[in-house]
N, C-alpha and C positions, 0 to 999 in steps of 0.2 A: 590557396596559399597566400594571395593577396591580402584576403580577406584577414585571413590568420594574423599577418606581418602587422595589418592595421588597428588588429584589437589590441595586439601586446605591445603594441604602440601608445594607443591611448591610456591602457592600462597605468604602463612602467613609466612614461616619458615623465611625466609629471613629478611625482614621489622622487623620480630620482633627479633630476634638476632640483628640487627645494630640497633636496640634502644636498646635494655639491654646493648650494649657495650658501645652506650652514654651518655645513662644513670651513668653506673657506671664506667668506664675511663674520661669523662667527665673531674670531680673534679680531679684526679689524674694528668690528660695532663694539666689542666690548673693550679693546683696548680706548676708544673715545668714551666711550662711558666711563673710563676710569679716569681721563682728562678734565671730562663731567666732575665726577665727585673730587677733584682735586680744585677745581674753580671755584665749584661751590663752595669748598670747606675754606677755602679762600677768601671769600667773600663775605661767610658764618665770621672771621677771624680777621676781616677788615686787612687784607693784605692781596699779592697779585696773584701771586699763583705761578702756574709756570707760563713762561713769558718771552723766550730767550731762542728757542727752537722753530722757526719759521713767525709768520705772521700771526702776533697773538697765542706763538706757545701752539700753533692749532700742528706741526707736525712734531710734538714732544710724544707723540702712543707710537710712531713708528719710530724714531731717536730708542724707546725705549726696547720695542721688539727686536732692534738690530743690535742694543747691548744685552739684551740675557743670550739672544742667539750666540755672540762673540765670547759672553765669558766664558769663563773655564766649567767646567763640569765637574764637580768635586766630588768622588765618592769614600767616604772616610774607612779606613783599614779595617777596622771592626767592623762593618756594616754586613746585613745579608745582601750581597749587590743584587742578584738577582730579583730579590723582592724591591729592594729599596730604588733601581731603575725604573721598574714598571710601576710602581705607586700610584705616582701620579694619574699613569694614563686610567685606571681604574676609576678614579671620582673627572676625569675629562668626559670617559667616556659616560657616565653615569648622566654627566650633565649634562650631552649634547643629545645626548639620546632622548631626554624628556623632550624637546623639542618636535620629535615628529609626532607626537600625539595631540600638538596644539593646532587648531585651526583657526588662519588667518585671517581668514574670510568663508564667505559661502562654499567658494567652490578651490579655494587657498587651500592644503593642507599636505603631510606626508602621508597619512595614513588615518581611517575612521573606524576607530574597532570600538565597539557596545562595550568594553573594560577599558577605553582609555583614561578614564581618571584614578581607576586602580592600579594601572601600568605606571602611572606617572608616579603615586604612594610609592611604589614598589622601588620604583629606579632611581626615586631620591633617597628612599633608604640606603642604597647598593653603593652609592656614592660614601657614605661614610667611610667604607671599607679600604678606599683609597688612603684617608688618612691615617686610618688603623694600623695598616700596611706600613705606611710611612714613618709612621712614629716609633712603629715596633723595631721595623727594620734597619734602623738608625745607629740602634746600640746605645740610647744615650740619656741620660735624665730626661731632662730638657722634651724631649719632642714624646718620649714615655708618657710622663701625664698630659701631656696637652693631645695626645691620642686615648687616655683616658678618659680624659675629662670630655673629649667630643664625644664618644659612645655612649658614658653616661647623659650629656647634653641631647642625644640623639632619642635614648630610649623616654625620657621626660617627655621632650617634646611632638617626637610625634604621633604618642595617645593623642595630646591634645589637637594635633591639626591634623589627624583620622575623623577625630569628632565636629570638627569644622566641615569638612569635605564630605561627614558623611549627612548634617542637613542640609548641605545643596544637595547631593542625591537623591534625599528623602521629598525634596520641592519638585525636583524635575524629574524624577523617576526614572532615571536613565543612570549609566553613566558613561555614555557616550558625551563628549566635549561639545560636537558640535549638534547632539540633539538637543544639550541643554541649551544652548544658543539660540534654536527656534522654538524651543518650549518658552523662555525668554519672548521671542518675537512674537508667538502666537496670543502670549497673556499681557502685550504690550507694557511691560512692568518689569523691572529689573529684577531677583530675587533678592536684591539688599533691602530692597522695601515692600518685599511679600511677607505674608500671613502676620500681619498688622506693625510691621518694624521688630517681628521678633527674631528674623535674621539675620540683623544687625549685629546681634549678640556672637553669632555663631561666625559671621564675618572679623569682625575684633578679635576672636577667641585663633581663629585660623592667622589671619597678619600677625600675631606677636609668634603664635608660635612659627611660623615661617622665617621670621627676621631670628630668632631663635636657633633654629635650625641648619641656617644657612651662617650662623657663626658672624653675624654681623652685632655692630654695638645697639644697646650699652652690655650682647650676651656673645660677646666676644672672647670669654674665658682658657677656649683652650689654644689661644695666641695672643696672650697676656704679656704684652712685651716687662712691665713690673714684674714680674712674677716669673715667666717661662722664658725668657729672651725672646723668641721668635714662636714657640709653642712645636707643633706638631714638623714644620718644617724649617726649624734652624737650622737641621743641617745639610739643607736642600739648597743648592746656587745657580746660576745659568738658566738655560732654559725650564729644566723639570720646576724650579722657583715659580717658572711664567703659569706652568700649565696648571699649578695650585690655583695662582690667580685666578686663571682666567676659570677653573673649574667653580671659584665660589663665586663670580660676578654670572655664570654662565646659569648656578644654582639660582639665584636671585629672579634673574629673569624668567626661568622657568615655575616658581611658586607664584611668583608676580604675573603672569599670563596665566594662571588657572585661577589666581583670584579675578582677576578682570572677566574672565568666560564663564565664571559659576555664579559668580555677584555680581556683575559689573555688566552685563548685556554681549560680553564680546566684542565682536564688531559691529552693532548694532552702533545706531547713532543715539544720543538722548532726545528724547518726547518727540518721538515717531510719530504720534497722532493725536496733537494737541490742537485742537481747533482756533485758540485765544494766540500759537505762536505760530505766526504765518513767515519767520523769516526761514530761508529756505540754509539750513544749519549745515546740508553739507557742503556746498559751494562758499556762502559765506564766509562760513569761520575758518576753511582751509585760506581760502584767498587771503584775508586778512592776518589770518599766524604768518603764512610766508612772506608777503608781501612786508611786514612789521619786521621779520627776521632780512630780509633783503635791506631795506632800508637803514638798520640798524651795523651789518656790515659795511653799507658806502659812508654812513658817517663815521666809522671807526678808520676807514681808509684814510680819511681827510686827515685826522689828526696823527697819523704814519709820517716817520721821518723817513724809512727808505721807498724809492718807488717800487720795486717789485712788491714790497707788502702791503703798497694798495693797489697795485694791477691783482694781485692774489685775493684780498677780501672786495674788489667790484667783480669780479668772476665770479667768487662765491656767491657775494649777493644776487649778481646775473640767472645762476644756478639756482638760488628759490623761487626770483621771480616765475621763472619756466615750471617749474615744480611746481608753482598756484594758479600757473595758467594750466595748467595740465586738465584741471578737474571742470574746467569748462570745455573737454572735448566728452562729445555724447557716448561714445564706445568706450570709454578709458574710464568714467567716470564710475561703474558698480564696485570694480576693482579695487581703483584708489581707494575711493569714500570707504570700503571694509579696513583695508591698510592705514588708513591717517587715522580712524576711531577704534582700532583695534592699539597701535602703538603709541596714540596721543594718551589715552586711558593708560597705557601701561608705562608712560614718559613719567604721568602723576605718580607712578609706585614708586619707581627710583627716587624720582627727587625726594620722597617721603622717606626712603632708607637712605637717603644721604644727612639728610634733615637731621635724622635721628642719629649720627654720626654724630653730626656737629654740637647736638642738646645734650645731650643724656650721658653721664658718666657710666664707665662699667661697675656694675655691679659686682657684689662677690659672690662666691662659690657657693654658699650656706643662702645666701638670697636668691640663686638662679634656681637652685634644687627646691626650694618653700613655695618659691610662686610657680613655678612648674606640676608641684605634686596637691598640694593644696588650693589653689586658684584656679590657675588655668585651666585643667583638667575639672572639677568640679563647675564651674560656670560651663565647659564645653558641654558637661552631658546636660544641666539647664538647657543649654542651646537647644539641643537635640531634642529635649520630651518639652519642654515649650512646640516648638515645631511641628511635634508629633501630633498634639494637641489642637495647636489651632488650623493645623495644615488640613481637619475633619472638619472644621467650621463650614 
């Protein structure tokens, strides 16, 4: 019985702690990430940002979570309430759920099943239905087409990022997430620059249509404040408003960690086995990102007019230092090193879809449907019999 007690032990303890922690860090990591893109678009626009809410604006994500929680909850007289209550949870739950099929690290993960990158195709699609839901169930113009218009944005784009996903497939024979990772490892070579640079193609072809997909600019269409007011959830307030949010930043991060594990090595570090680069890249460059971030906090302190707001940013700076010391302890180090080159790599996706916030105007509707049916999708299956092709060489 011991014995028993110990395997369902090993088994379950795991999977279900890295779901309580996504569970409930979740909304917290992505609520900063959306302080993130609010800095930066700040920054694009030559102005502060939010500034006003603790030191540096740095506690404006829970200022904000404790106002959708307090407002009112509005369900409009017409509405199907039934439906239009649970809406939301359908594209939350769609989008936390891709998360246990992502692996963190070697031995980091929820779950390894030989269909996990099909599971993930599958339950980003299932996500749209959330908006569908929401937009039908409203009763109202406004949130109608902008739940139209995402279905039609839906079925566009994701032919093209099926054909993306399906020549990493085709590279690594698998589609197990984290067998591609060591198929990766084994061929010391990323698949973005396998079978002579022609998976670059199929790389590009998959990032647009992801940022696509996930309803971010310049293919923001169906929450076209010109056009829709607020699009699919105008008439969504309080909390259920939050969990829209947090379901399209939670969508993001999850297409943005299968492009890192399919093209991008995972958690794999870069040039593993390069004999000409002898600096040792996973000690170094954690020590020095933190160390740089530490330092950059105490000189923000300095120029603080109140003291608690730089007893708050020398704490935090305190707090990386320890964090870049961390990776000079020898037991601790396999771990970190998969986690900092697993989430540094997926740091570069965000900032690149914020980027593209800041650059790129929206497009129209006649422009998203043309380069969806005619481009994307035709360069995707290029991608693919390229691939096929030289994948025999």
């Amino acid at each position: 019985m011991n014995s028993l007690g110990a395997v369902i032990q090993s088994a379950w303890i795991k999977p279900v702690m890295l779901s309580v922690i996504i569970v409930l860090l979740g909304p917290l990591v992505i609520g900063y990430i959306s302080l993130l893109e609010r800095k930066v678009l700040a920054d694009f626009q030559v102005r502060y940002g939010p500034m006003r809410v603790g030191p540096r604006g740095l506690l404006q994500p829970l200022a904000d979570g404790l106002k959708f929680i307090l407002k009112e909850d509005i369900v409009p007289d017409n509405a199907e309430k039934q439906l239009f209550l649970i809406a939301p949870i359908f594209s939350v739950f769609a989008a936390l759920l891709g998360f246990t099929m992502l692996p963190f690290g070697e031995h980091l993960f929820v779950a390894d099943v030989n269909i996990g990158l099909l599971i993930i195709a599958s339950v980003s699609a299932l996500g749209i239905l959330g908006i569908i839901v929401g937009g039908w169930a409203s009763n109202s113009h406004y949130p109608l087409l902008g739940a139209l218009r995402s279905a039609a944005q839906l079925v566009s784009y994701e032919v093209a990022l099926g054909l993306g996903l399906l020549a990493g497939a085709m590279v690594s024979g698998t589609l197990s997430l984290r067998s591609i990772v060591e198929a990766q490892r084994e061929r010391q070579l990323w698949f973005l620059f396998s079978n002579y640079g022609a998976m670059a193609l199929s790389f590009a072809v998959y990032f647009i249509a992801s940022v696509a997909e996930t309803n971010r600019s310049p293919f923001d269409l169906p929450e076209a404040e010109s056009e829709l007011v607020a699009g699919y959830h105008t008439e969504f307030s309080g909390f259920r408003f939050a969990l829209y949010m947090l379901a399209e930043w939670a969508n993001i991060l999850v297409v943005s960690s299968v492009a890192v594990t399919l093209f991008l090595g995972g958690w794999l570090r870069p040039f593993p086995n390069l004999p000409w680069l002898a600096i040792p890249l996973d000690i170094v460059f954690p020590l020095a990102l933190f160390a740089g971030i530490a330092v950059y906090c105490v000189k923000l302190s300095r120029g603080s007019y109140f003291r608690y707001e730089s007893a708050i940013l020398i704490g935090l700076g305190a707090l990386f230092a320890v964090a870049g010391l961390a990776f000079l302890v020898p037991p601790l180090r396999p771990s970190l090193d998969a986690l900092f080159w697993f989430f540094f790599k997926l740091s570069v996706f965000v900032y690149v879809v914020i980027w593209l916030r800041a650059t790129l105007p929206r497009v129209r509707y006649d422009q998203l449907m043309n380069f969806g049916w005619k481009w994307l999708i035709p360069l995707g299956l290029v991608g693919v019999a390229l691939n096929a092709v030289l994948g025999m060489l």
